[in-house]
N, C-alpha and C positions, 0 to 999 in steps of 0.2 A: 877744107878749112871751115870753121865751125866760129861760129860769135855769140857771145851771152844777147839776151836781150837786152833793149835800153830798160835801164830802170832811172823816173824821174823824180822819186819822191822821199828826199832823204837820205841818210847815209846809210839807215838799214835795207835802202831797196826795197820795202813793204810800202804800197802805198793805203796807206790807212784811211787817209781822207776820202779818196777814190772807193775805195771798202763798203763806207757807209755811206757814200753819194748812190753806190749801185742797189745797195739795201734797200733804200727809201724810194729809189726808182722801181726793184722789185713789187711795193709793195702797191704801185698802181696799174700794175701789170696784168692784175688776175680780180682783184678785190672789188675795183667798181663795177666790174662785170656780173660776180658775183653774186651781190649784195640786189641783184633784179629778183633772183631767185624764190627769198622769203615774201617778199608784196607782191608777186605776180598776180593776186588774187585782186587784191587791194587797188592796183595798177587800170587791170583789167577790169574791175566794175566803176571805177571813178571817169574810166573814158568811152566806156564801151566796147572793148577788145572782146573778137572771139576767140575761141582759143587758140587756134593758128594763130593770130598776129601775137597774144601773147607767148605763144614757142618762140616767135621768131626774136622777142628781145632777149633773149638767151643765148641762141643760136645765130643769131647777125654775127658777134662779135668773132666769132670761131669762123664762118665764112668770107669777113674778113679776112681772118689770120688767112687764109688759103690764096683768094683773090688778089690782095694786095701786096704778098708776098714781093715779087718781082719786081714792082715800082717802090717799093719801100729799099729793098736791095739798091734800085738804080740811085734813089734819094741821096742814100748813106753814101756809095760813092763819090755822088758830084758835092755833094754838101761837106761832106767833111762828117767822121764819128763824135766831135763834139758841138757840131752844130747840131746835127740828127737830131740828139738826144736831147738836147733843148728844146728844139721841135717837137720832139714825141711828149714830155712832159709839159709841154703848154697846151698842145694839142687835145692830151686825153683830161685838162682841168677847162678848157671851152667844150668839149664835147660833154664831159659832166654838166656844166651850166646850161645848158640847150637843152638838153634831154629835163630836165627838170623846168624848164620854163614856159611849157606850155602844154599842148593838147598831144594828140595822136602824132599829128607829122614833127610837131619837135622831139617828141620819145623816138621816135627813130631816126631822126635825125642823127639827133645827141648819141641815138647807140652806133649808128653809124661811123661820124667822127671819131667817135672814142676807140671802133677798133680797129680802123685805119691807123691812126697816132697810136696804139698801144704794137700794132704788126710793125711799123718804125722801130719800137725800143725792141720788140722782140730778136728785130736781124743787128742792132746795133750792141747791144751790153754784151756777147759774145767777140764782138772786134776790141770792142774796149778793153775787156779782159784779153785776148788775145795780145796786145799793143803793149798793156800798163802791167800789167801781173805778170812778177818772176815766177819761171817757169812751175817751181816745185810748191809755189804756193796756187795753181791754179783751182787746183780741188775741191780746195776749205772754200777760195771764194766764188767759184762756182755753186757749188753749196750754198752757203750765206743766200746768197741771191734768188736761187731755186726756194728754200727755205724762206723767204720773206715772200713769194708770190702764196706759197701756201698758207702762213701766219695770217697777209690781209685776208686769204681768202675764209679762214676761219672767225675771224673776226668780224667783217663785214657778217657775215652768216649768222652767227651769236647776236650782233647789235643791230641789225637794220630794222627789225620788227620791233623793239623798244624805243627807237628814233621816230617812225612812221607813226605811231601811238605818243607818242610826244608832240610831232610835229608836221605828221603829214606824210606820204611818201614822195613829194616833193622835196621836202624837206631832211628826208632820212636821205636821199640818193645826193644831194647836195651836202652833205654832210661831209660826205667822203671826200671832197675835196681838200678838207683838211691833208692829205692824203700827200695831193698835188705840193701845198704849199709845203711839205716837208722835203717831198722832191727836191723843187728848185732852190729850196735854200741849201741842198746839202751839197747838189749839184755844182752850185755856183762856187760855195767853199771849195771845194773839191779841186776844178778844173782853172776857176776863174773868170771872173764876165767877160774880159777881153778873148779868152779862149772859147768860151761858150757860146759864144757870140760869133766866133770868126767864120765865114762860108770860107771849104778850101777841098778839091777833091783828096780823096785816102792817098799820101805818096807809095811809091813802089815800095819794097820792103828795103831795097837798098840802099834808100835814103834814111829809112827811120835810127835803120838795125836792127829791126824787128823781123829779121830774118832766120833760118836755121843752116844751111849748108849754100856755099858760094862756089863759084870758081876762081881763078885768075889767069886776064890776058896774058898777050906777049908784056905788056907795059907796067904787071904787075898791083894790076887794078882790079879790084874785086865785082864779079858779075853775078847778081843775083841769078838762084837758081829757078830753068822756068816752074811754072805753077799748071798742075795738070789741071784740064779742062775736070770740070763736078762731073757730068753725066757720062761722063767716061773713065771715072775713077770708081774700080768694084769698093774701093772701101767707101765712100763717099754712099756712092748706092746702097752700099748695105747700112749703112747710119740710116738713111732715108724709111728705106722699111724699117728698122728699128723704130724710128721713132713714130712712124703711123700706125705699129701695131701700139707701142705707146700711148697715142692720141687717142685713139680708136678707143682703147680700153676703159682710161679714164673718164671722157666726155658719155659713152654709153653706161660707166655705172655709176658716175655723178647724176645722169638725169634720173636713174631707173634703181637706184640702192633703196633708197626709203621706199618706192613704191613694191618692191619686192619683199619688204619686212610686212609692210602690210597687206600684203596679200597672202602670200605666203605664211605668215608667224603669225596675223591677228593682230597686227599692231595699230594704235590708233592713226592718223596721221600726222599728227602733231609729237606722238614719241618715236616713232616712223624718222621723223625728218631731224630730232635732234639725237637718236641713236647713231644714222648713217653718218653723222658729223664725225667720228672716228677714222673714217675714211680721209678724212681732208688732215687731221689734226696728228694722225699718225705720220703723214707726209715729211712731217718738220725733220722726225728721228732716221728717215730715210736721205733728205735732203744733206744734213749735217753728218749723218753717219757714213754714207759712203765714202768721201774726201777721205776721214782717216782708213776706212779700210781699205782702200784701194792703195792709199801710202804705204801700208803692210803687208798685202797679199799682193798687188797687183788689180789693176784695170781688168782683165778678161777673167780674173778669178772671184772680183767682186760683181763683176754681172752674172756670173752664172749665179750669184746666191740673188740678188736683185730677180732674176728671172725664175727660179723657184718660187720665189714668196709671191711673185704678180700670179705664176701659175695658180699657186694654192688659193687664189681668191674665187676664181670661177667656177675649181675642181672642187671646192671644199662647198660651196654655195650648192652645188647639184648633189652631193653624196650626201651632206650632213649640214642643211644649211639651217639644225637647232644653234648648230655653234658661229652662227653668224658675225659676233663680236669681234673672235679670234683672225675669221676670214679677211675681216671687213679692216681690222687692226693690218696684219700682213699684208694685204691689197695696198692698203695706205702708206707704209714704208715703201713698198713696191714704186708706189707712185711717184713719191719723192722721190726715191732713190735714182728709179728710171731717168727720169728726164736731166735730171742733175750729171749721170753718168754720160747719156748722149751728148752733153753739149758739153763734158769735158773732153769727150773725144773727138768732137768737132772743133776743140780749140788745140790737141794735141794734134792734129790732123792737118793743120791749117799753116802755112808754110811763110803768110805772111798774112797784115791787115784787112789785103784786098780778097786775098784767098778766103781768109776767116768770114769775110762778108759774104761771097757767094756761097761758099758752105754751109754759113747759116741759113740764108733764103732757102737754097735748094731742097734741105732737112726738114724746117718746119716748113715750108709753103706745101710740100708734099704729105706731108705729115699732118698739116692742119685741115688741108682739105679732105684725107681719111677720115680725118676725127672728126669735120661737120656731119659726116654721114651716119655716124653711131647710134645718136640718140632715134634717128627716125629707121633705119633699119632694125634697130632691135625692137622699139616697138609694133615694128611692121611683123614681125615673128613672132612676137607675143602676141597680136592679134589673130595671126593664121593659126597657131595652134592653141591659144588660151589658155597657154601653161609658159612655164619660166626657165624649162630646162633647153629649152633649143636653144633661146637667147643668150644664156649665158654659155650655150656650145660655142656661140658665136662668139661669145669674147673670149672663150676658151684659145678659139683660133687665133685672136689677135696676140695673145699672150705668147704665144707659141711662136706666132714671127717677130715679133722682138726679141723672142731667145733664139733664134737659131741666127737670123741676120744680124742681131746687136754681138752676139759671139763672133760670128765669122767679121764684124767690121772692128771689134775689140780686138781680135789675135791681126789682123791686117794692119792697122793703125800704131799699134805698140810695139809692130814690127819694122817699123821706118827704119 
C-alpha cells in the first residue's frame, strides 16, 4: 500500500511560501562564511593573525560542518524541524554579530557559532523538503536552495571588499546580516511563529503521512515501514562517498583555483581571484539545471554527465590548463550540480522525516569532514613537489569517487 505525501500549502499542493522561506535560508548557508575570504588580509593585519589563525577563519566553519554533524542531527530530532531551523537562523545572525564585535577571540568565537548554527540548517532544509515538498517537485527546489547557497556565496565574494573600504571589515562581515534578517522574515511567513516557535520531536512517518510503503495488521491498520539502519545501507554509503569526493573537490580548489592561475598563468592576484570567481558563479546553472535534466533523462543518467564535467576540471587543468576558463566554467556547473543531485537522492532515499534526518547527517558529517582536509592536503603536495600537477591528481581522485560511488548509489536509490 502506497500514500501520497501530506501536502499543506494550498490547493495546488506546491508550497510556495516554504520555497522562498528555504531560499533565503540557503542563502546564509555558505555566504557569511565566505565573505571571510576577500579581507583575510585585512582581518589579519588589523589583529595581528598569523597566517594559520587566518586559515583557520575559513576553515573552522567546514570543521564544524564535520564535528557538529551528530549533535545537530540529535538537535533536529528532539526539537522538532521547525524549531531547528529557527535556531539555526538566529543562531548563525548571533554568531555574525560576535565575530564582528571584537578582537581575536570574538573572530572565532563568532566563526565558531556561526558554523555550528549553519551545520543545524545543513541536516534540517533536507527534512523539510523531505516532509513539505510533493514529491515530483523535489528537484527544482532542491536546486533553488543549492542555487542560493552559491548566489550568496558570489556575491558576498563580489561585495565584501567595497563594504570593508566603506566601512571597515567589521563592518562589511556585519553587513551580511542583512542576510539573516531576510531569513526569519521569510521564514516566519512561511511556517508561522506559533510553528516556528513550537519545541516538538520529528513524529514517526506514520503519523505525518510522510511516508512511502506501509503494511497492514490483522486490524486493518496501517504499519509504517521500518527504516534501514544509514551505515548499513550500501546506498546510504555510497551517497556518503559521493559527496566527500564532492566536498573534497570543491573546498580544495575553492582555496587553491586563483592561486593556480597565478602561478601557473602569470596572473596577478587580484585578476587571480576575480577570474576563479567563475567557479562559484557557474554553480548557479548547475544547481538549477540538474532538476530539469534529471526530470527528462533520469537521476543516474544526469550524474553521469554531472560527473564528466567535475572530471574535466582537474583533467583539463593538467593537460591544457591555457584553457582554464572553460575548465573552471565546467568545474563550476559540476559543483552545483553535484551537491544539488546528492541531497536529491538523499531525499528520494529517505523513507520518512526522521530517516531524512539521519541521512542527512550521516552524508555531510562524512562528507564535510573529507572536505576539511582538502585545502591543507593539497597544499601539503604542492609543497612536496613545487609544481600543481600532483595536486590536482589528487582531486583528480576525488572526482573519480563521486563518479563511481554517486552512480552505484544513483542506480540503488532510483531502484527502490
Amino acid at each position: 500500500m502506497s500514500r501520497p505525501r501530506t501536502r499543506r500549502f494550498g490547493a495546488t499542493g506546491f508550497p510556495w511560501p516554504l520555497v522562498v522561506g528555504i531560499v533565503f535560508i540557503g542563502f546564509i548557508l555558505r555566504g557569511p562564511i565566505i565573505a571571510v575570504a576577500p579581507i583575510t588580509g585585512e582581518i589579519s593585519s588589523d589583529l595581528s593573525m598569523s597566517a594559520a589563525q587566518a586559515g583557520l577563519l575559513t576553515s573552522l566553519p567546514v570543521l564544524c560542518f564535520a564535528l557538529m554533524t551528530p549533535f545537530a542531527s540529535l538537535f533536529v530530532g528532539k526539537a522538532g524541524a521547525n524549531f531547528a531551523t529557527t535556531i539555526a537562523i538566529l543562531g548563525v545572525g548571533i554568531g555574525s554579530i560576535v565575530r564582528s564585535a571584537g578582537g581575536v577571540e570574538a573572530t572565532f568565537a563568532g566563526t565558531i557559532i556561526m558554523g555550528a548554527f549553519i551545520t543545524i540548517g545543513n541536516v534540517v532544509i533536507p527534512v523539510i523538503i523531505r516532509r513539505d515538498v510533493p514529491t515530483e517537485r523535489v528537484g527544482i527546489v532542491t536546486g533553488s536552495y543549492t542555487a542560493a547557497m552559491n548566489v550568496s556565496s558570489m556575491i558576498t565574494s563580489i561585495a565584501t571588499v567595497p563594504l570593508a573600504v566603506a566601512f571597515g571589515w567589521r563592518g562589511a562581515l556585519l553587513a551580511w546580516t542583512g542576510f539573516v534578517v531576510l531569513a526569519v522574515a521569510a521564514w516566519l511567513v512561511a511556517v508561522g511563529p506559533r510553528r516556528a516557535f513550537r519545541w516538538g520531536p520529528l513524529k514517526p512517518a506514520i503519523e505525518t503521512g510522510a511516508f512511502d510503503t506501509v503494511a497492514i495488521d490483522t486490524r486493518g491498520i496501517p504499519i509504517a515501514a521500518p527504516e534501514p539502519r544509514t551505515w548499513t545501507n550500501l546506498s546510504a554509503v555510497f551517497l556518503a562517498l559521493a559527496f566527500a569526493g564532492q566536498a573534497f573537490s570543491y573546498y580544495g580548489l575553492t582555496a587553491w583555483f586563483p592561486t593556480i592561475l597565478e602561478q601557473e598563468l602569470g596572473y596577478s592576484a587580484a585578476s587571480a581571484g576575480s577570474s576563479s570567481s567563475i567557479f562559484q558563479i557557474a554553480a548557479v546553472i548547475g544547481a538549477l539545471g540538474v532538476p530539469l535534466l534529471a526530470k527528462r533523462i533520469g537521476i543516474p543518467r544526469t550524474f553521469a554527465i554531472v560527473a564528466v564535467l567535475w572530471i574535466c576540471f582537474p583533467l583539463g587543468m593538467i593537460l591544457a590548463p591555457q584553457s582554464w576558463l572553460l575548465w573552471g566554467f565546467l568545474g563550476g556547473v559540476a559543483q552545483g550540480g553535484g551537491i544539488t543531485i546528492v541531497f536529491m537522492l538523499v531525499v528520494q532515499l529517505a523513507l520518512s522525516g526522521t530517516h531524512a534526518r539521519r541521512l542527512s547527517a550521516m552524508v555531510q558529517g562524512s562528507g564535510y569532514a573529507l572536505g576539511a582536509t582538502a585545502p591543507t592536503l593539497i597544499g601539503a603536495v604542492h609543497d612536496a613537489t613545487g609544481a600543481w600537477t600532483l595536486p590536482l591528481v589528487v582531486v583528480l581522485i576525488a572526482t573519480l569517487v563521486f563518479t563511481s560511488a554517486g552512480l552505484a548509489g544513483a542506480l540503488r536509490a532510483t531502484r527502490r
